[in-house]
DRENTORKOL-3810 file (N, C-alpha, C; in nm, 4 decimals):
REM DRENTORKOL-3810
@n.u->0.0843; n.v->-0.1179; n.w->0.0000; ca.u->0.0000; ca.v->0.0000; ca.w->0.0000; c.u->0.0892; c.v->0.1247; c.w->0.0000
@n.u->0.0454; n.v->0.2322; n.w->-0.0571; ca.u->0.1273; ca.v->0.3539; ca.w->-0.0437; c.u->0.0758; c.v->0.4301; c.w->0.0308
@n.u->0.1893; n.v->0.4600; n.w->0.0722; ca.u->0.2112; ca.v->0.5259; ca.w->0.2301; c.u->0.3036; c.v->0.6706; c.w->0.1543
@n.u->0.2712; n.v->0.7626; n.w->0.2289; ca.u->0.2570; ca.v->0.9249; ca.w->0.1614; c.u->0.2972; c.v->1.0122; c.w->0.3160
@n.u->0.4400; n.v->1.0795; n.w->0.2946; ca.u->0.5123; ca.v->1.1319; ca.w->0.4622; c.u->0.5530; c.v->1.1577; c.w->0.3892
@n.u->0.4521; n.v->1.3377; n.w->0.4129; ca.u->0.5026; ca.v->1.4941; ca.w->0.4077; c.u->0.5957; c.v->1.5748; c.w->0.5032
@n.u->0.6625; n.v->1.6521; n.w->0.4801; ca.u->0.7406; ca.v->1.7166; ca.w->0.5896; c.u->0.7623; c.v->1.8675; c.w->0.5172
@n.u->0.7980; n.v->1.9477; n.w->0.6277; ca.u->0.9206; ca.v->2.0827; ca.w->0.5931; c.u->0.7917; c.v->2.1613; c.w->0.6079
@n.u->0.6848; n.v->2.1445; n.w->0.6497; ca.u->0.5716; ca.v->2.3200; ca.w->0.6877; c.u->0.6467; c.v->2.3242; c.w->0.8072
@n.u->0.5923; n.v->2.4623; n.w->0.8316; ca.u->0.5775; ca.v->2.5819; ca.w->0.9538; c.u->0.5629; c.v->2.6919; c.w->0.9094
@n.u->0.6188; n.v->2.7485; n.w->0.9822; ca.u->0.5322; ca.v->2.8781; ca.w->1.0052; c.u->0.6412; c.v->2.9708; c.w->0.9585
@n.u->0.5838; n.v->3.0999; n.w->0.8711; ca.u->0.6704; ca.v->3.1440; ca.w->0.7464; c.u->0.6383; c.v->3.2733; c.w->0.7731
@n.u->0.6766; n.v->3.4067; n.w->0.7386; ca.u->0.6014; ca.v->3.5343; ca.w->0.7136; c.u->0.6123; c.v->3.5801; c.w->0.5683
@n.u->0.5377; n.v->3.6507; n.w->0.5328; ca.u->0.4608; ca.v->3.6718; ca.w->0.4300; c.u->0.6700; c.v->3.7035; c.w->0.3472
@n.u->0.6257; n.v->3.6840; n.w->0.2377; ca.u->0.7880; ca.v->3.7069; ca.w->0.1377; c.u->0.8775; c.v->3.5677; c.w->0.1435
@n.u->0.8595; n.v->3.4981; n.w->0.2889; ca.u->0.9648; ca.v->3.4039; ca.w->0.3073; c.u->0.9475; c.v->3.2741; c.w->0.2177
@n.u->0.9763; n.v->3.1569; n.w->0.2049; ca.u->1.0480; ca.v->3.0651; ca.w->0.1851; c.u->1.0058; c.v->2.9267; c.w->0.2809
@n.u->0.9869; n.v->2.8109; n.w->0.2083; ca.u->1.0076; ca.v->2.6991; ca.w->0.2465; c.u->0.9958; c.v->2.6049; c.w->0.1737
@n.u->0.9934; n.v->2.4755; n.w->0.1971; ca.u->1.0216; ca.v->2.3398; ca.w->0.0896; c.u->0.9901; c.v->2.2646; c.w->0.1665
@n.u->0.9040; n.v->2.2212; n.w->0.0766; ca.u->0.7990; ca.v->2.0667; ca.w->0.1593; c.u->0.8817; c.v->1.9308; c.w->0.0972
@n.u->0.8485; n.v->1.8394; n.w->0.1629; ca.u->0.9305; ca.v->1.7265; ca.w->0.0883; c.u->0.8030; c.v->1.5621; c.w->0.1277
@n.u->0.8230; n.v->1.5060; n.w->0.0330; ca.u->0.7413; ca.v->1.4118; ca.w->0.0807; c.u->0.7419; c.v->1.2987; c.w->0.0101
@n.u->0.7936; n.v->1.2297; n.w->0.1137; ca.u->0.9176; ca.v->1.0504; ca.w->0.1115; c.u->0.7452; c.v->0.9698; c.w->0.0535
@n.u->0.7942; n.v->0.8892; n.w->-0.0767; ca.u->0.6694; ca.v->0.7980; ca.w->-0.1481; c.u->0.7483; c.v->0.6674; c.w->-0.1055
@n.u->0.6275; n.v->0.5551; n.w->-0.0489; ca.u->0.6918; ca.v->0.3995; ca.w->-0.0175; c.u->0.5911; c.v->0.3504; c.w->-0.0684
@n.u->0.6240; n.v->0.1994; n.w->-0.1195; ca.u->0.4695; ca.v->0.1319; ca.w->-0.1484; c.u->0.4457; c.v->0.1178; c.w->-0.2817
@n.u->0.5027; n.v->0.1897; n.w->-0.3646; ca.u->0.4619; ca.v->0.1905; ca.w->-0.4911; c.u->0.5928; c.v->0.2194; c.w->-0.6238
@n.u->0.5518; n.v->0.1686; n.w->-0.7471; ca.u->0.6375; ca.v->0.2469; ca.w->-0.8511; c.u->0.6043; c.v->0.3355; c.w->-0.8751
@n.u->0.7232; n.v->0.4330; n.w->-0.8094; ca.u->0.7286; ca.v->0.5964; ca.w->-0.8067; c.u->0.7791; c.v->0.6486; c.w->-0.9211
@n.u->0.8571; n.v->0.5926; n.w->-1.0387; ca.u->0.8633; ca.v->0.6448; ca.w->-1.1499; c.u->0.7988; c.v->0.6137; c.w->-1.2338
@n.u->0.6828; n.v->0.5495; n.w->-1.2134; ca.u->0.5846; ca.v->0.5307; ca.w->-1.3303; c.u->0.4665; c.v->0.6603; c.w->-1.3243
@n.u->0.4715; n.v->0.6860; n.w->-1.1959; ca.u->0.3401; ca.v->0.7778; ca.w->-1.2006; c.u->0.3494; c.v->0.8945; c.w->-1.1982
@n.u->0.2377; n.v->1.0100; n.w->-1.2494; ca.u->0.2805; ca.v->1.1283; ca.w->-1.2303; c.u->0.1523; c.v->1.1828; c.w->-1.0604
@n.u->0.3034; n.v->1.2851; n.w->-1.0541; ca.u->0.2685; ca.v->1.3225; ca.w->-0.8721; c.u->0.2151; c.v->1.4549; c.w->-0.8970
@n.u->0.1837; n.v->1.5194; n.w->-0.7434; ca.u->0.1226; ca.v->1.6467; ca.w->-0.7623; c.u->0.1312; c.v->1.6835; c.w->-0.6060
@n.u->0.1322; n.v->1.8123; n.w->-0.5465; ca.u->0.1025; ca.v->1.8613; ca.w->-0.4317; c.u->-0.0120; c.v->1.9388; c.w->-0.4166
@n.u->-0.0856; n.v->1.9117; n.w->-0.3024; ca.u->-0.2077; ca.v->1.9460; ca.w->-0.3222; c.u->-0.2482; c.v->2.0489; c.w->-0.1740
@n.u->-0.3213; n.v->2.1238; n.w->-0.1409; ca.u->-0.3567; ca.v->2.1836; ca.w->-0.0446; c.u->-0.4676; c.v->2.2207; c.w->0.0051
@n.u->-0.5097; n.v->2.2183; n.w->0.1489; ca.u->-0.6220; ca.v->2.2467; ca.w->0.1793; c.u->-0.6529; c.v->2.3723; c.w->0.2741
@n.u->-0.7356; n.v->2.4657; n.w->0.2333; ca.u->-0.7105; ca.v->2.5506; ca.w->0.3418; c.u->-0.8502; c.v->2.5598; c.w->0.4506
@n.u->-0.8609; n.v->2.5836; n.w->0.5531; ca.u->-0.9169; ca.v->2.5801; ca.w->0.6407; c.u->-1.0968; c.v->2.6582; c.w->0.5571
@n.u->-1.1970; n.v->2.5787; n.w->0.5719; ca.u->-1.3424; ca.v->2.6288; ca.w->0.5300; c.u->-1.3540; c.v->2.5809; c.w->0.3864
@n.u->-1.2411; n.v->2.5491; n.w->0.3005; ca.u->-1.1950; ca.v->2.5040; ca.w->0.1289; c.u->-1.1651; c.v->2.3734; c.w->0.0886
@n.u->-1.1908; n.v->2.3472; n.w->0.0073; ca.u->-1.1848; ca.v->2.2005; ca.w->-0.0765; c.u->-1.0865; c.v->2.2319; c.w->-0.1166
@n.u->-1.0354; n.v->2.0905; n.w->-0.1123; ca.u->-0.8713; ca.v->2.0259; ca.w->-0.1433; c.u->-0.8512; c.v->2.0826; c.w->-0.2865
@n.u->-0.7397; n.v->2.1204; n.w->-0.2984; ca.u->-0.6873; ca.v->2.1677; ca.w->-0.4597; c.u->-0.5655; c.v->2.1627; c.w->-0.4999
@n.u->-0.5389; n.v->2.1322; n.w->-0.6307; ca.u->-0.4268; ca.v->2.1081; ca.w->-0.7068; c.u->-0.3428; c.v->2.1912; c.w->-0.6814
@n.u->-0.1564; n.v->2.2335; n.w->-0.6322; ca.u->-0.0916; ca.v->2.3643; ca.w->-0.6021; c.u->0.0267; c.v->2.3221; c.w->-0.7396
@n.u->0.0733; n.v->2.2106; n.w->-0.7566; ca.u->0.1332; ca.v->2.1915; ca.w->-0.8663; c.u->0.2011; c.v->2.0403; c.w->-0.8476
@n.u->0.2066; n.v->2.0121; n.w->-1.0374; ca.u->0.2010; ca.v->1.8319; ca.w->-1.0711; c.u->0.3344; c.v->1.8379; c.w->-1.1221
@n.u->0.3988; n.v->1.6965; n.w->-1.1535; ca.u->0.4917; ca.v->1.6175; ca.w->-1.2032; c.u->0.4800; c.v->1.5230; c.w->-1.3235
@n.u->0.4890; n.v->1.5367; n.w->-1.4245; ca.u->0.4960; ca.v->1.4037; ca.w->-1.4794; c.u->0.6005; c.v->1.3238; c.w->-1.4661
@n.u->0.5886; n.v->1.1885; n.w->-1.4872; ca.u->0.6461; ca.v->1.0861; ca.w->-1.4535; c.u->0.7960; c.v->1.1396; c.w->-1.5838
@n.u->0.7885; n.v->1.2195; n.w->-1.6554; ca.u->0.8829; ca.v->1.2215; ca.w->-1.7692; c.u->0.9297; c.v->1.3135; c.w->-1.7126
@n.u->0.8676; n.v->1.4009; n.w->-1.5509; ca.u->0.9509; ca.v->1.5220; ca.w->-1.5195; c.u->0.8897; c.v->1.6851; c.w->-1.5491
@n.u->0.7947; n.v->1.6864; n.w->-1.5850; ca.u->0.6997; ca.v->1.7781; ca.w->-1.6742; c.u->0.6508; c.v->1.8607; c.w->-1.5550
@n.u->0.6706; n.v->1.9576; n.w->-1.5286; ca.u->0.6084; ca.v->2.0760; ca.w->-1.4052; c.u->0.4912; c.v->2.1002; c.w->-1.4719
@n.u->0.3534; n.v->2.1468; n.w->-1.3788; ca.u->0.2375; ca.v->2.2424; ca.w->-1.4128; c.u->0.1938; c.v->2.2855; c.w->-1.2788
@n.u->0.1275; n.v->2.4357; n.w->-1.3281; ca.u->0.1181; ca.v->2.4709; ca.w->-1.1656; c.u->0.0186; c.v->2.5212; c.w->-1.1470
@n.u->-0.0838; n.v->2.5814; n.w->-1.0422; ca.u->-0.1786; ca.v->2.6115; ca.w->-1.0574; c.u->-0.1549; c.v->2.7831; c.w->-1.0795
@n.u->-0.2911; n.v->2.8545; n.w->-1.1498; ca.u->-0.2196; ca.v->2.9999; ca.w->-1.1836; c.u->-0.1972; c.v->3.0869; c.w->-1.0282
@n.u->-0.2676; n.v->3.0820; n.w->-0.9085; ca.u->-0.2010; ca.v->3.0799; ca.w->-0.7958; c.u->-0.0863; c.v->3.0856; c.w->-0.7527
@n.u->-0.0066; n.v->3.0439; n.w->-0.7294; ca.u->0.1571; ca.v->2.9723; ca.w->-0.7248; c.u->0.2244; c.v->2.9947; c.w->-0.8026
@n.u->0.1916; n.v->2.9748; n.w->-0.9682; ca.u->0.2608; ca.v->3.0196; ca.w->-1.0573; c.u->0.3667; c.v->3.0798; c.w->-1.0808
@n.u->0.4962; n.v->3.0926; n.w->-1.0676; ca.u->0.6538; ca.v->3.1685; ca.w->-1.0282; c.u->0.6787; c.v->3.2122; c.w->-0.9134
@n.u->0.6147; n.v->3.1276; n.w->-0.8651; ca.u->0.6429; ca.v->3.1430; ca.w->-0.6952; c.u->0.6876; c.v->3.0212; c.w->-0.6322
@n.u->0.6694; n.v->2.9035; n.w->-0.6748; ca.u->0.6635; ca.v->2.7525; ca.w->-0.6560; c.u->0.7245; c.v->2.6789; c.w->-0.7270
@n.u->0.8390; n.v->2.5606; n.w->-0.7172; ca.u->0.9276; ca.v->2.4913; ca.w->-0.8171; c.u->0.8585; c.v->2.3335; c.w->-0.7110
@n.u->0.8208; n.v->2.2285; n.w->-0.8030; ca.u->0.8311; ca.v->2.0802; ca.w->-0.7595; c.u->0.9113; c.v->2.0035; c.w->-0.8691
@n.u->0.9129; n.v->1.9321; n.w->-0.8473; ca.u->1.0646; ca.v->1.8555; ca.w->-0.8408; c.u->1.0753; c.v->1.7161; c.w->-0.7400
@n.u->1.2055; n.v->1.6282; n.w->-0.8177; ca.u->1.1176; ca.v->1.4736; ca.w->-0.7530; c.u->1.2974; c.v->1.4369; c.w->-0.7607
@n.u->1.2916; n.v->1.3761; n.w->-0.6895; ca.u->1.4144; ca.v->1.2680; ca.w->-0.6571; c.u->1.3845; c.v->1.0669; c.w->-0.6892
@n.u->1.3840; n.v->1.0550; n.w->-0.7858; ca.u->1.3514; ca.v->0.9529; ca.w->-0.8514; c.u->1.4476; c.v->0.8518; c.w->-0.7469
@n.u->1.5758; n.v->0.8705; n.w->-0.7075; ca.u->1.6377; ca.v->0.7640; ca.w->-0.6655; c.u->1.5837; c.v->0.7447; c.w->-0.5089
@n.u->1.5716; n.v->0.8776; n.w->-0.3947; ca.u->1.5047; ca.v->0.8704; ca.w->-0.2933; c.u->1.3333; c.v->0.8285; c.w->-0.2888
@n.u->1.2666; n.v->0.8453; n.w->-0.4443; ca.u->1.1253; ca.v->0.8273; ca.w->-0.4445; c.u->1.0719; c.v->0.9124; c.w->-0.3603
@n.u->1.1167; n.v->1.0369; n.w->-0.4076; ca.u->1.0830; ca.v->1.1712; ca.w->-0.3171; c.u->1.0658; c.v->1.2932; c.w->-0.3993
@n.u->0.9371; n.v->1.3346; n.w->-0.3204; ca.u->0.8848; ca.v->1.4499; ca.w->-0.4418; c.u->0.8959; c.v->1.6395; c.w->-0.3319
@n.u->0.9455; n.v->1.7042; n.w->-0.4124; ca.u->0.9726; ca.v->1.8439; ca.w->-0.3340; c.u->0.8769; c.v->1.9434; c.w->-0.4212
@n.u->0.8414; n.v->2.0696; n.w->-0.3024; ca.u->0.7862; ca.v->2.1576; ca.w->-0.3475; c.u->0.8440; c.v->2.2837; c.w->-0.2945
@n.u->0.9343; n.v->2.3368; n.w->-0.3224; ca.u->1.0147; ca.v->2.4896; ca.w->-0.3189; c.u->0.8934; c.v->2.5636; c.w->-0.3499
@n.u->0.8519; n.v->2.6471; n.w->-0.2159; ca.u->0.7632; ca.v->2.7344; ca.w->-0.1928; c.u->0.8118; c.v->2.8973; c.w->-0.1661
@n.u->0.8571; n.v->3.0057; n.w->-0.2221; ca.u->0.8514; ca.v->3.0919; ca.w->-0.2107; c.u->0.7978; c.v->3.2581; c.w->-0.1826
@n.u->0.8397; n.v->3.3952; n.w->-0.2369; ca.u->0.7068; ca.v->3.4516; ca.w->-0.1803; c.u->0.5895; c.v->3.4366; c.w->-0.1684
@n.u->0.6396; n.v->3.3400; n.w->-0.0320; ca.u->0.4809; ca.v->3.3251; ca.w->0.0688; c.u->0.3991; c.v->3.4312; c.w->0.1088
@n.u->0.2816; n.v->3.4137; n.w->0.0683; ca.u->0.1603; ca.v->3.4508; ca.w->0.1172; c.u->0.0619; c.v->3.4296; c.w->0.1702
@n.u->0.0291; n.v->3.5128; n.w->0.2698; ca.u->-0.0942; ca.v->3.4795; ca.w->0.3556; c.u->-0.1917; c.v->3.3202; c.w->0.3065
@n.u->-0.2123; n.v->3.3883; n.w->0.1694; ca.u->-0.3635; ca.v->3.2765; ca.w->0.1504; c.u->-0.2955; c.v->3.1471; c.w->0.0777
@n.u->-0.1301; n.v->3.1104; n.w->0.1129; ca.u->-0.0810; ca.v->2.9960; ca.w->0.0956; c.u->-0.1014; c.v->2.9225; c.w->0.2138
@n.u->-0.1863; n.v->2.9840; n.w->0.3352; ca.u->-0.1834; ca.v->2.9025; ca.w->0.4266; c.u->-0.2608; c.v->2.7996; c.w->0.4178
@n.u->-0.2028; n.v->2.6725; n.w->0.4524; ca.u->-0.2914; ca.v->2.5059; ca.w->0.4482; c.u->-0.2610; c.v->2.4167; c.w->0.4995
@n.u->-0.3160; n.v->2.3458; n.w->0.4745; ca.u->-0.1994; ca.v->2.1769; ca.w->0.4715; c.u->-0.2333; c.v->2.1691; c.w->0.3407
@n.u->-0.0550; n.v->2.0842; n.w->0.3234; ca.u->-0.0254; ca.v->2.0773; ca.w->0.2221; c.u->-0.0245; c.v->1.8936; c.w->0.1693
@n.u->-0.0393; n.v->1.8714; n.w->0.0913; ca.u->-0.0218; ca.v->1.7302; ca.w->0.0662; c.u->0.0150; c.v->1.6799; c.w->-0.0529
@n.u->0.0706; n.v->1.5051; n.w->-0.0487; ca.u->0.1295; ca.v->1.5154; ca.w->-0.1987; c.u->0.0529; c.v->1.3872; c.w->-0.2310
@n.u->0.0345; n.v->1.3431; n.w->-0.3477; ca.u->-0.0204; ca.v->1.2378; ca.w->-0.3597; c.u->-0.0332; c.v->1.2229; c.w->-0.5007
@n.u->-0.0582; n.v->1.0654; n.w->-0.5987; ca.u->-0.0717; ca.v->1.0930; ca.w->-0.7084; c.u->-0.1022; c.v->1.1851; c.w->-0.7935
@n.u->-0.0904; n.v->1.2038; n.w->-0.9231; ca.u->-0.2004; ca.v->1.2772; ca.w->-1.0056; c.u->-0.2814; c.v->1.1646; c.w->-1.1142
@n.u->-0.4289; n.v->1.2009; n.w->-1.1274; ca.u->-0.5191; ca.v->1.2645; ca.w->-1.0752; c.u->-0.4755; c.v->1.1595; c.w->-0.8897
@n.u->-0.5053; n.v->1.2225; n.w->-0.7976; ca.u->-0.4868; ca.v->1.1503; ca.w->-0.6698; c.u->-0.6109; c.v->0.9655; c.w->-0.5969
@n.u->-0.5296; n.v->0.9152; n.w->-0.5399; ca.u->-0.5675; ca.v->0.8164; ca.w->-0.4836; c.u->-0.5667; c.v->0.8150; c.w->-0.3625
@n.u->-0.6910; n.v->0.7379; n.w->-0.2684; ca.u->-0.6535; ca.v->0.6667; ca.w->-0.1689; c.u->-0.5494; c.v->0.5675; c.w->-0.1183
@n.u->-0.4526; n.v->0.6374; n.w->-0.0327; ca.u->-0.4752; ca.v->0.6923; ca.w->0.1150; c.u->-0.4354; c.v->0.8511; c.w->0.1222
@n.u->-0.4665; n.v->0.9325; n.w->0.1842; ca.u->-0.3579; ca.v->1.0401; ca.w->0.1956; c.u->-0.2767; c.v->1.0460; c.w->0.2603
@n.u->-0.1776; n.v->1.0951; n.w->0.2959; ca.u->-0.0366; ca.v->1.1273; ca.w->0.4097; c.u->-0.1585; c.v->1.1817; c.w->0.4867
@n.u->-0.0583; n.v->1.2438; n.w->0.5927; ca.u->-0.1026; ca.v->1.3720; ca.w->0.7248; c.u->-0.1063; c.v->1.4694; c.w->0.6922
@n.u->-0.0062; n.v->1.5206; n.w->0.5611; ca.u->-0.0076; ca.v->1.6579; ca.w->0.5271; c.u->0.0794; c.v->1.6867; c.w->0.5978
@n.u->0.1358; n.v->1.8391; n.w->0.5986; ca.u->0.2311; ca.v->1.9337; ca.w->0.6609; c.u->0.1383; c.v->2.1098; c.w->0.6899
@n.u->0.1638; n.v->2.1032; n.w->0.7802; ca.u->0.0350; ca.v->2.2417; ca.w->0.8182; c.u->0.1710; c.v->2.3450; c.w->0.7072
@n.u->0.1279; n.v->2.4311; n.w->0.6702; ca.u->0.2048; ca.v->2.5559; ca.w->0.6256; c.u->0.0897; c.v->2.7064; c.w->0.6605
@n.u->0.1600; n.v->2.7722; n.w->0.7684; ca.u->0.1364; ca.v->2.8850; ca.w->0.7954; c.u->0.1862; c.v->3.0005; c.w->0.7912
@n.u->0.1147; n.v->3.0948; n.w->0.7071; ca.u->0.2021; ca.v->3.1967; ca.w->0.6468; c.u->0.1549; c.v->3.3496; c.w->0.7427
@n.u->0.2033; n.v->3.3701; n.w->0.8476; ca.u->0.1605; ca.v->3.5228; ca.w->0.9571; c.u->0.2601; c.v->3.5918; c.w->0.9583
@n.u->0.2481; n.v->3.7293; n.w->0.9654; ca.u->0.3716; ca.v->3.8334; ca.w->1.0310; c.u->0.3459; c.v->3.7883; c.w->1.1893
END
């Protein structure tokens, strides 16, 4: 079964910087294409940006030059370089196939306050 352990939120102020990372077990990780996804508090879960399995970035227009993902094929580990952070990047964040499957990780809270 795949098992999905997110890491690297906290707590950020608005301009700053962080990188989520999130270790894939359980499955062939270079066959599939990945994605990070987020939820924010009162909001339905949504796409923040995908991977294809060939390596292929897309992002949502949100995030858009603000956000780099990126995958470590040999660790079976997928990253999301999060930059000028903003407020309404605050969520949990999560990674999981694309289009996504059951189970999810825990997520990583990411909170963005002065």
């Amino acid at each position: 079964q795949v098992q999905l352990v997110e890491s690297g939120g906290g707590l950020a102020q608005p301009g700053g910087s962080l990188r989520l990372s999130c270790a894939v077990t359980g499955t062939i990780f270079r066959i599939f294409d990945w994605a990070w996804y987020r939820q924010a508090p009162g909001k339905k879960r949504e796409l923040v940006a995908s991977i294809t399995n060939r390596g292929a970035p897309n992002y949502a227009d949100s995030v858009k030059g603000r956000v780099t993902i990126s995958r470590d094929l040999a660790k079976e580990t997928i990253f999301l370089q999060m930059n000028t952070l903003k407020h309404e990047d605050t969520a949990i964040y999560y990674c999981n196939k694309n289009p996504p499957e059951r189970p999810w990780g825990q997520g990583t809270q990411v909170t963005v306050s002065s």
